[in-house]
VEXDREN-2710 file (C-alpha; in Angstrom, 1 decimal):
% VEXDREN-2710
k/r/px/py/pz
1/UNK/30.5/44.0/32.5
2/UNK/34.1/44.1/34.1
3/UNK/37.7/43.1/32.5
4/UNK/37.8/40.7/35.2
5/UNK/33.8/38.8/34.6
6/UNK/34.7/39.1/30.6
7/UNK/38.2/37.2/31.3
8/UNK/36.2/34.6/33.6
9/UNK/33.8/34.1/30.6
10/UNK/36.2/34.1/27.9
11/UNK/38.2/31.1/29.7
12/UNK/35.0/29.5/30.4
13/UNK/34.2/30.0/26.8
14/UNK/37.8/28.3/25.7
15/UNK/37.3/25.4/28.2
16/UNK/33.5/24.4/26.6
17/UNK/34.8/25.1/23.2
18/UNK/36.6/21.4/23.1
19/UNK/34.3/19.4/25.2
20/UNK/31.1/21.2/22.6
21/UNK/33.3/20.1/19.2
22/UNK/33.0/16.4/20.6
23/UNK/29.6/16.4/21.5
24/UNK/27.8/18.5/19.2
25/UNK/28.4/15.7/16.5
26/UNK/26.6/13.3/18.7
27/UNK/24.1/15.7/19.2
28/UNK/23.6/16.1/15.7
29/UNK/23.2/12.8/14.9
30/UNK/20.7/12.2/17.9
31/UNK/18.6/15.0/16.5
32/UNK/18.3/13.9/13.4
33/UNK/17.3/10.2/14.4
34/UNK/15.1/11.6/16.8
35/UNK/12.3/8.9/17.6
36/UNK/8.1/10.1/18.6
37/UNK/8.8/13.3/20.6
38/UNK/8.1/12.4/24.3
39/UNK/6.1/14.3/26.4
40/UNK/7.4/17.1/28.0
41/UNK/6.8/19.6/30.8
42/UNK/8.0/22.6/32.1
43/UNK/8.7/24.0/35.2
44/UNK/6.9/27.7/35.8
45/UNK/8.7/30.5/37.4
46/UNK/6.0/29.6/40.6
47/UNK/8.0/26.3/40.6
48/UNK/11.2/27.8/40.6
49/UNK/10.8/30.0/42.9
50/UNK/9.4/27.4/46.0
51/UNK/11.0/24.0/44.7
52/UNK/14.8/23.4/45.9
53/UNK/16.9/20.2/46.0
54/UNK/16.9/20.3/49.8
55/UNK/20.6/20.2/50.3
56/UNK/23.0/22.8/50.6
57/UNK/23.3/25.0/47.8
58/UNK/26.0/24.2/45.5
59/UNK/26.3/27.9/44.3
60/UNK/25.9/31.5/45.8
61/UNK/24.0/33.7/44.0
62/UNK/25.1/37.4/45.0
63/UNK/21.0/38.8/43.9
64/UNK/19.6/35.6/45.4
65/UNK/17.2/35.8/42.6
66/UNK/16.1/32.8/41.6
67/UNK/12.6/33.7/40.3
68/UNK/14.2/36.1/38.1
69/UNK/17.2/33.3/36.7
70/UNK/14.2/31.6/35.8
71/UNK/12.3/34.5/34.2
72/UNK/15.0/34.8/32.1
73/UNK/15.6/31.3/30.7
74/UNK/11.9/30.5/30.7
75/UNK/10.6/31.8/27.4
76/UNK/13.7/30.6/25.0
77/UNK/13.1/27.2/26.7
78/UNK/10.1/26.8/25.8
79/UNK/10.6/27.7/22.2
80/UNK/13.3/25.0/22.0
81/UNK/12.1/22.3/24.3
82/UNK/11.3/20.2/21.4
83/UNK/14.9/20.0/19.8
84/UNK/15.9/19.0/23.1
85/UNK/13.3/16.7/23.5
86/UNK/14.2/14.7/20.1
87/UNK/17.1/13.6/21.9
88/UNK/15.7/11.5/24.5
89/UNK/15.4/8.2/23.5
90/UNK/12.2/6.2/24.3
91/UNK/12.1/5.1/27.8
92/UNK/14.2/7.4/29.0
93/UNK/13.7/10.2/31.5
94/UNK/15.7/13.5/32.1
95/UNK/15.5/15.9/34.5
96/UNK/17.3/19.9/33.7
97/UNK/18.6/22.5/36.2
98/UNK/20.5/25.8/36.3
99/UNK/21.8/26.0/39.9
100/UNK/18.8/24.6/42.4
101/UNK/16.3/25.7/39.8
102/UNK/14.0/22.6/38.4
103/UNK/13.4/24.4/34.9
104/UNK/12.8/21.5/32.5
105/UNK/11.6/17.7/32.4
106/UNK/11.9/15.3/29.4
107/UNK/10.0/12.4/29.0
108/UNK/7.3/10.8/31.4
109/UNK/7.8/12.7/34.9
110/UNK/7.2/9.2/36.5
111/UNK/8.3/6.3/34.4
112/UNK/8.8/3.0/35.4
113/UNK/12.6/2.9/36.6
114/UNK/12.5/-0.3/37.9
115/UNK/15.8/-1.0/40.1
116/UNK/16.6/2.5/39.8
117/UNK/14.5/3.2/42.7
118/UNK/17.1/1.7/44.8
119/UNK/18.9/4.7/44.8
120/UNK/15.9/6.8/46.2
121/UNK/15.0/4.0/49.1
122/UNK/19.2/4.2/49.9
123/UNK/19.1/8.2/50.1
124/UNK/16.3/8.0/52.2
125/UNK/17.9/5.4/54.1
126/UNK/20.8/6.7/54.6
127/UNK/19.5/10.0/55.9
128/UNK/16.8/8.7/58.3
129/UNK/19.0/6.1/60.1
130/UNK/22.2/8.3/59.7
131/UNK/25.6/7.5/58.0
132/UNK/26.9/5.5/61.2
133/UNK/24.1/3.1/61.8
134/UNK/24.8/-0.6/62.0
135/UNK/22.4/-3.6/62.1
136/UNK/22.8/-5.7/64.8
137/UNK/21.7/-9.1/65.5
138/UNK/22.2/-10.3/69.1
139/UNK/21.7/-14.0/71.1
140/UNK/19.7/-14.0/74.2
141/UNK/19.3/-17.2/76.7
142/UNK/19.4/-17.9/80.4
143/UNK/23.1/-17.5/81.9
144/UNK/24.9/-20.7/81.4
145/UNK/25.7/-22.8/84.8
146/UNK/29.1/-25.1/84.3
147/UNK/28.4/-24.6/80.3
148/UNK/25.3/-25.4/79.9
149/UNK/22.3/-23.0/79.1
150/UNK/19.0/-24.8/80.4
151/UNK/16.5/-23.5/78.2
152/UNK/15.8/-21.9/74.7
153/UNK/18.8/-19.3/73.4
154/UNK/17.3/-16.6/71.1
155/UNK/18.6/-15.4/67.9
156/UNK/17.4/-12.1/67.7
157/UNK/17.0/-10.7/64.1
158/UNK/17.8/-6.5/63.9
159/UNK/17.4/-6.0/60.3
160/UNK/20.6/-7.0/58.7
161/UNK/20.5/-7.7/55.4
162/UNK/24.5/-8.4/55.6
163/UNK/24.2/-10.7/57.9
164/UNK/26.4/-14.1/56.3
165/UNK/28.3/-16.8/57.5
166/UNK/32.3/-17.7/56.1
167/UNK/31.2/-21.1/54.8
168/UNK/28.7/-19.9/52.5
169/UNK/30.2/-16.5/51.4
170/UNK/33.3/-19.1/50.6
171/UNK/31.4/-21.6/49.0
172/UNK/28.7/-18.7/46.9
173/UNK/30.9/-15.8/47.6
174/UNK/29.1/-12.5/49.0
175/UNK/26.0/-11.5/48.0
176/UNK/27.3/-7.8/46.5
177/UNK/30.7/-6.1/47.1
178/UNK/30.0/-5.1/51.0
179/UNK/31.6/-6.9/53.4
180/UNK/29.3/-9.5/55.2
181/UNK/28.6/-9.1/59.2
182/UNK/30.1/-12.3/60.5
183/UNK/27.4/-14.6/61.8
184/UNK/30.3/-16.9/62.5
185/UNK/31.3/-14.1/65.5
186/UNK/27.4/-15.2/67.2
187/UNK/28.7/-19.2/67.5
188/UNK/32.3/-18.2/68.1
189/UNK/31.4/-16.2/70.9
190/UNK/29.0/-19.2/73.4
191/UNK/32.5/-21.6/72.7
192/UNK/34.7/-18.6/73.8
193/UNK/32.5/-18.4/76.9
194/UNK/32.8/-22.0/77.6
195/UNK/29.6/-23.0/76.4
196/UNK/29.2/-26.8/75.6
197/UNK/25.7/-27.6/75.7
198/UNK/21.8/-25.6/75.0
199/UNK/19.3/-28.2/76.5
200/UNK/16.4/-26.5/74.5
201/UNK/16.1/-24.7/71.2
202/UNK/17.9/-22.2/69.2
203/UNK/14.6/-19.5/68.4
204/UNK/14.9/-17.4/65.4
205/UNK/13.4/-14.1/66.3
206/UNK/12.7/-12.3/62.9
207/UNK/9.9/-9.8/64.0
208/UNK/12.0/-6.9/63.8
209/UNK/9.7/-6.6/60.4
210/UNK/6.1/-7.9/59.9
211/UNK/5.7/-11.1/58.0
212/UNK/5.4/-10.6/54.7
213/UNK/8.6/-12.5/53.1
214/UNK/7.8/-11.5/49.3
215/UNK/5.5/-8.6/48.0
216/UNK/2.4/-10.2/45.8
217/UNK/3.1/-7.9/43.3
218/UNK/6.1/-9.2/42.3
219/UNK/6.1/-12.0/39.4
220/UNK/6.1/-15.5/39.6
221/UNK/9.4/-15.3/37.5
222/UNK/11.5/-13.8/39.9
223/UNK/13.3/-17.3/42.0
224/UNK/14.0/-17.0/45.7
225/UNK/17.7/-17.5/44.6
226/UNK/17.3/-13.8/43.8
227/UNK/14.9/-12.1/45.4
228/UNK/12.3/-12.4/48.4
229/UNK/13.8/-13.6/51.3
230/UNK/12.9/-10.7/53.1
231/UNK/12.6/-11.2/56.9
232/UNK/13.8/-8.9/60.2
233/UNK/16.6/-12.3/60.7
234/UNK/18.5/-13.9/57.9
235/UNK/21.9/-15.2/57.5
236/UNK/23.2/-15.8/53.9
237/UNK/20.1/-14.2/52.4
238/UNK/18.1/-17.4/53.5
239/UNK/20.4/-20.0/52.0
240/UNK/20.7/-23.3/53.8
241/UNK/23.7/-23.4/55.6
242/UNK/24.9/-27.5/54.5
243/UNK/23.6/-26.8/51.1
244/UNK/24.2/-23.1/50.3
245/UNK/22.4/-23.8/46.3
246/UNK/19.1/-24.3/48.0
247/UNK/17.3/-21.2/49.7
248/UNK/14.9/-21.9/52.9
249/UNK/11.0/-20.7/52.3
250/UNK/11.6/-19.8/55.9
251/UNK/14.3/-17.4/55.9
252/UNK/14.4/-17.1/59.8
253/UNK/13.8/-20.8/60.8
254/UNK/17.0/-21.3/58.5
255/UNK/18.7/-18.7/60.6
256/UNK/18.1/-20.5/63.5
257/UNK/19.5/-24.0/61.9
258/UNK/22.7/-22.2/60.5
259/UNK/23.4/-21.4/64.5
260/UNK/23.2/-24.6/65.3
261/UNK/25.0/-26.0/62.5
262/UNK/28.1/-23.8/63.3
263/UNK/28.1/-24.2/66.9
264/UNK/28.1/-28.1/66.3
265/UNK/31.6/-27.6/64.3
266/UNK/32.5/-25.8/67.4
267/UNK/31.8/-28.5/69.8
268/UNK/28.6/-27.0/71.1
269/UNK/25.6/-29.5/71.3
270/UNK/22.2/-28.6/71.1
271/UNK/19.4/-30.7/72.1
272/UNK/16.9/-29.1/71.0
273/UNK/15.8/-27.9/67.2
274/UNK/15.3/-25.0/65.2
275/UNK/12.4/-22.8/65.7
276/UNK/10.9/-19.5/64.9
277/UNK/9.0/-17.3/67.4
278/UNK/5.8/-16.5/68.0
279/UNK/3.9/-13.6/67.4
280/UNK/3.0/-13.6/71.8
281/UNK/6.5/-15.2/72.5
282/UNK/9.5/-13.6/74.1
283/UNK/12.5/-14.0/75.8
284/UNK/12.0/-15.5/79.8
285/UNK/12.6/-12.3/82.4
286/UNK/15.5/-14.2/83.4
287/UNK/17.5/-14.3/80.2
288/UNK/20.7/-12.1/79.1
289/UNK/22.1/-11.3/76.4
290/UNK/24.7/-13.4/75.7
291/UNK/26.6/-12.1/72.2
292/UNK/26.1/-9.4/69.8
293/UNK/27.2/-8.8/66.1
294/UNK/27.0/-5.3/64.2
295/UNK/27.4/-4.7/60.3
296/UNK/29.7/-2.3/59.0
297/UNK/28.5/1.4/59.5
298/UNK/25.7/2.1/56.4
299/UNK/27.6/4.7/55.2
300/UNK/30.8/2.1/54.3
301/UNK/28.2/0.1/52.6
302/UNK/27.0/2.5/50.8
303/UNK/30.0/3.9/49.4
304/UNK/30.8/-0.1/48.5
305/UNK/27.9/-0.2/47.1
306/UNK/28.7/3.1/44.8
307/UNK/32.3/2.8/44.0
308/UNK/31.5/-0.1/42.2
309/UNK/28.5/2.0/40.7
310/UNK/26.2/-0.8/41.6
311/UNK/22.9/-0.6/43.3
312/UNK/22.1/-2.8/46.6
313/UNK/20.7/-6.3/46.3
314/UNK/16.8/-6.1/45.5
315/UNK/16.6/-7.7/49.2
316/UNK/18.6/-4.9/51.1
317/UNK/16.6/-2.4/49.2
318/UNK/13.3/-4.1/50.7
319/UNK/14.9/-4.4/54.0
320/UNK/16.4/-0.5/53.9
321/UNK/12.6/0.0/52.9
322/UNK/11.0/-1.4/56.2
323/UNK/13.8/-0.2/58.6
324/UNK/12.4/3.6/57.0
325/UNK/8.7/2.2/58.5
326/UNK/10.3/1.1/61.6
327/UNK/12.5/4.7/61.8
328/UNK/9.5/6.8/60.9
329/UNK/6.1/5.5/62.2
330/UNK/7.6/2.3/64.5
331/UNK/6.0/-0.4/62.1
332/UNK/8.9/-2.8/59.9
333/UNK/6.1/-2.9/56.9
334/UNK/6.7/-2.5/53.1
335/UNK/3.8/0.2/53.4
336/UNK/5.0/2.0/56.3
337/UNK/8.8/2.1/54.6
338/UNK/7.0/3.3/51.3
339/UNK/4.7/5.8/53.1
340/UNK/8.0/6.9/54.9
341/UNK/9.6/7.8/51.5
342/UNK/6.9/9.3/50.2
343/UNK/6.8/11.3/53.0
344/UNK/10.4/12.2/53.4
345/UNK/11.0/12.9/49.4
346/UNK/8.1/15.0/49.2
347/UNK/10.1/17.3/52.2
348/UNK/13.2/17.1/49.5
349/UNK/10.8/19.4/47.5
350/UNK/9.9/17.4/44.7
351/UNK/7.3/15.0/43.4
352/UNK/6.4/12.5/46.6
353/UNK/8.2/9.2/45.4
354/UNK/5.3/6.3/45.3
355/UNK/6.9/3.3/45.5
356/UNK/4.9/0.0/45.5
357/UNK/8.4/-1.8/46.6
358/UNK/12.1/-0.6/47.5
359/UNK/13.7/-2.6/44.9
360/UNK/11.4/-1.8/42.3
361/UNK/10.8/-5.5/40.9
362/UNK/7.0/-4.7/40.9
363/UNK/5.7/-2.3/38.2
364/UNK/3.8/0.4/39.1
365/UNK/5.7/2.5/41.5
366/UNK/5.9/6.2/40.7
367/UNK/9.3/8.3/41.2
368/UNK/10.2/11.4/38.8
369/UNK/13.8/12.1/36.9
370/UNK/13.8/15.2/39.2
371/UNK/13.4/13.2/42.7
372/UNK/15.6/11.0/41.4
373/UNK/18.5/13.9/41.0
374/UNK/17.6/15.4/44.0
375/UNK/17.9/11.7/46.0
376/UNK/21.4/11.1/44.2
377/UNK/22.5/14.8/44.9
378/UNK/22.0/13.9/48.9
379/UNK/23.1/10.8/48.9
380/UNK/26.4/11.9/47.5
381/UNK/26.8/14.9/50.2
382/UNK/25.9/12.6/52.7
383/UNK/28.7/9.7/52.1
384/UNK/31.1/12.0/50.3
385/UNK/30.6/11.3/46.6
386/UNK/28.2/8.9/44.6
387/UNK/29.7/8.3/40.9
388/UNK/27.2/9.9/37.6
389/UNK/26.1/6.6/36.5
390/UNK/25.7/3.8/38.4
391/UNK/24.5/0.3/37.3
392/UNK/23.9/1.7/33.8
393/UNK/20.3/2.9/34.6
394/UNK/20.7/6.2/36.8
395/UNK/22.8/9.0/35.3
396/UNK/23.8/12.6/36.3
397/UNK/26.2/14.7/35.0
398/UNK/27.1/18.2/36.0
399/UNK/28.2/21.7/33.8
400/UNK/28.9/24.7/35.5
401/UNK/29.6/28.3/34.3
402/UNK/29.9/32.3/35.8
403/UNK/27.6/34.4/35.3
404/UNK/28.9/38.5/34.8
405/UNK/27.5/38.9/37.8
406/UNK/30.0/36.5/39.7
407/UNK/27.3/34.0/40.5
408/UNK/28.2/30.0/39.6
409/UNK/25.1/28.6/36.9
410/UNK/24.6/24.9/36.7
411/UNK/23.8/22.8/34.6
412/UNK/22.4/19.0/35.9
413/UNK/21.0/16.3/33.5
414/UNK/19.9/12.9/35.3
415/UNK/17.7/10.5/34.0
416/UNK/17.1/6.5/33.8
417/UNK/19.3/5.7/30.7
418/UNK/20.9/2.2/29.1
419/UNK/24.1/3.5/28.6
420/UNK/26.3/6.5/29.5
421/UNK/26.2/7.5/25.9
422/UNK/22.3/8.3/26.1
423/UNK/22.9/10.7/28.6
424/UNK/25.9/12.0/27.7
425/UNK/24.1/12.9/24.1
426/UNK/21.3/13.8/26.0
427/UNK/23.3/16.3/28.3
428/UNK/25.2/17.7/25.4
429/UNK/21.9/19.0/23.6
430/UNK/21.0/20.5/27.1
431/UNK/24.5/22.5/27.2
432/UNK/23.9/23.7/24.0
433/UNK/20.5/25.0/24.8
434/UNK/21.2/26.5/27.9
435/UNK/24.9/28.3/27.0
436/UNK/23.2/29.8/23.8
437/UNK/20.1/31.0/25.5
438/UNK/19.7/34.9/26.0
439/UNK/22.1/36.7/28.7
440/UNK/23.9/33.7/29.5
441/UNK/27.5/33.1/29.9
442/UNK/28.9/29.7/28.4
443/UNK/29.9/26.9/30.4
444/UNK/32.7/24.9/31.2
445/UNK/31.9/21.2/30.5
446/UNK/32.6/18.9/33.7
447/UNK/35.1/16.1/33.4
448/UNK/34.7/13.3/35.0
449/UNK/37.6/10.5/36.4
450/UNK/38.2/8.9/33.1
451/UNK/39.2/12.1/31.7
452/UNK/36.5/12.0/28.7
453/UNK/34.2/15.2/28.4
454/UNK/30.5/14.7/29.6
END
């Protein structure tokens, strides 16, 4: 070994040694209140060798030896897995890495994470739509003679689970921390143009996606107020415009009557009522379109969404869910978005994600500590940074160390937890293990914003 690697790995060493004295005691005490020991599988030197995260590496490893990293950490993890296994507590998944090297798995490879499967549907999202996509929702009607439209004007739904008007934001407040796509601009825009009259009706046109406004699989205990109004046109997540408590059972009909309420405050009459399409209907060949609206770009929700370290709204996770059918196969269904991510995770290199939802309200779907590392770990290169924990339930935290040979180990622990703490004790074990294994340098603890070690 050089002066130079040996003066690398001694101030590695010093920088570890305070972050190891903290956690080490709540490692102790996590080992020795270790619950059942949870089933636990690990990765072969096969596995290592063909799975990778996908993404660019973090590292660059001057043999490019992978198989052999793992070769070498292999057998003294296996002898130890199950002192790092008492410290995961029930429920709780983890998923282990040196570099892009899936070596170790704690707990049940595909629990039930319930919302946490947000996080994989808005990776996925984010990458098949791209970072700059916007929802749009547009209105389409014969051109207006002397301000008046003689016929139907169609609302035409794009997807936009943002889509909210200022009364009800002001009245409910938004539904999350994005900023809403101004509904308000549709109405604004037929008064700018001089409209003052719509002799027929205002159509809601919601079959961007198919019909299905609320997966059966869901329970009967989960209210509309909260989940399921699911539709390729809503405003204000289906509330009713003149009474914002109540929420429509026809999300798009209601979309159509909140147009006509705030064109009526406007001055602009319509005669006729508030519709929805039909599956054979569409706009007449004569019709134009009138006035567009576009939500922020998805990658400014998203990092809304994550500096907060919340996940989206179960119903923009169900709609980010169909827009991957429509992107992928053309179809806006719950199983063409799910068969999308199963198809698009299992290209990441890890288990294929089976999702029975996007927001994970029903039981049942399938998505593994290691996809969901993998899906946070791409979601953060592709917006520019995702925080370790968000919303209390998904969890990463990062060590890093150099090897003799000038190649950068790492260190990863993720995993579905109830507090930071649990992962945090969980990660601290893993350190351990790993820095103390054979031929391996120790590593310098991460620390994150707060300034407290991982």
């Amino acid at each position: 070994m050089s002066t130079a690697s040996r003066r690398r790995i001694e101030v590695a060493g010093a920088v570890a040694v305070a972050g190891a004295l903290v956690l080490s005691a709540g490692w102790n005490v996590a080992r020795d209140r270790a619950r059942s020991e949870p089933r636990v599988i690990i990765a072969t030197v096969a596995d290592a060798a063909t799975v990778s995260s996908g993404v660019d590496p973090v590292v660059t490893w001057r043999r490019g030896a992978e198989a052999v990293i793992a070769d070498r950490l292999a057998d003294d993890l296996a002898a130890r897995e199950a002192e790092l296994a008492a410290t995961v507590p029930s429920g709780m998944c983890v998923a282990i890495r040196v570099a892009n090297l899936p070596l170790l798995r704690l707990g049940d490879p595909a629990p039930e994470i319930g919302r946490a499967q947000s996080l994989v549907v808005l990776a996925a999202a984010v990458e098949e739509l791209g970072t700059a996509h916007r929802f749009t929702t547009e209105i389409v009607a014969p051109a207006p003679i002397d301000g008046v439209i003689d016929g139907d004007v169609w609302l035409i739904g794009g997807g936009d689970p943002l889509l909210g008007s200022e009364r009800v934001t002001a009245l409910m407040g938004a539904d999350g921390v994005v900023r809403p796509t101004r509904a308000d601009a549709l109405a604004a825009a037929l008064a700018v143009a001089g409209i003052a009259e719509i002799t027929g009706d205002i159509i809601g046109d919601g079959r961007y996606f198919d019909g299905e406004r609320r997966p059966a699989e869901w329970p009967d205990t989960v209210p509309l107020s909260e989940a399921g109004r699911i539709a390729g046109l809503t405003i204000d997540s289906g509330r009713i415009w003149v009474d914002p408590r109540n929420v429509a059972f026809d999300p798009v009909q209601a979309a159509a009557r909140t147009l006509i309420d705030m064109l009526a405050v406007r001055d602009v009459v319509v005669r006729g009522a508030a519709t929805t399409a039909a599956r054979a209907a569409a706009p007449p060949p004569d019709a134009t379109r009138i006035a567009q609206v576009g939500s922020v770009p998805l990658a400014t929700a998203t990092a809304a969404w994550t500096a907060e370290s919340v996940l989206p709204s179960a119903d923009v996770a169900e709609t980010l869910l169909r827009h991957l059918g429509v992107g992928r196969s053309g179809e806006g269904s719950r199983a063409a978005g799910a068969a999308a991510v199963r198809e698009m995770t299992a290209g990441w290199g890890v288990e294929p994600a089976g999702l029975i939802d996007g927001s994970g309200i029903a039981s049942g779907s399938g998505v593994g500590c290691d996809t969901l590392l993998v899906a946070h770990e791409r979601l953060s290169a592709a917006v520019g940074g995702v925080p370790a924990q968000i919303s209390n339930v998904v969890g990463v935290i990062d060590s890093r160390g150099i090897g003799d040979d000038g190649a950068e180990y790492r260190v990863l622990a993720a995993g579905i937890v109830p507090s930071p703490d649990d992962l945090a004790t969980v990660h601290a074990a893993a350190v351990e293990l790993v820095t103390t294994a054979p031929e391996l340098p120790p590593l310098s603890l991460a620390m994150p914003r707060d300034g407290e070690p991982s």
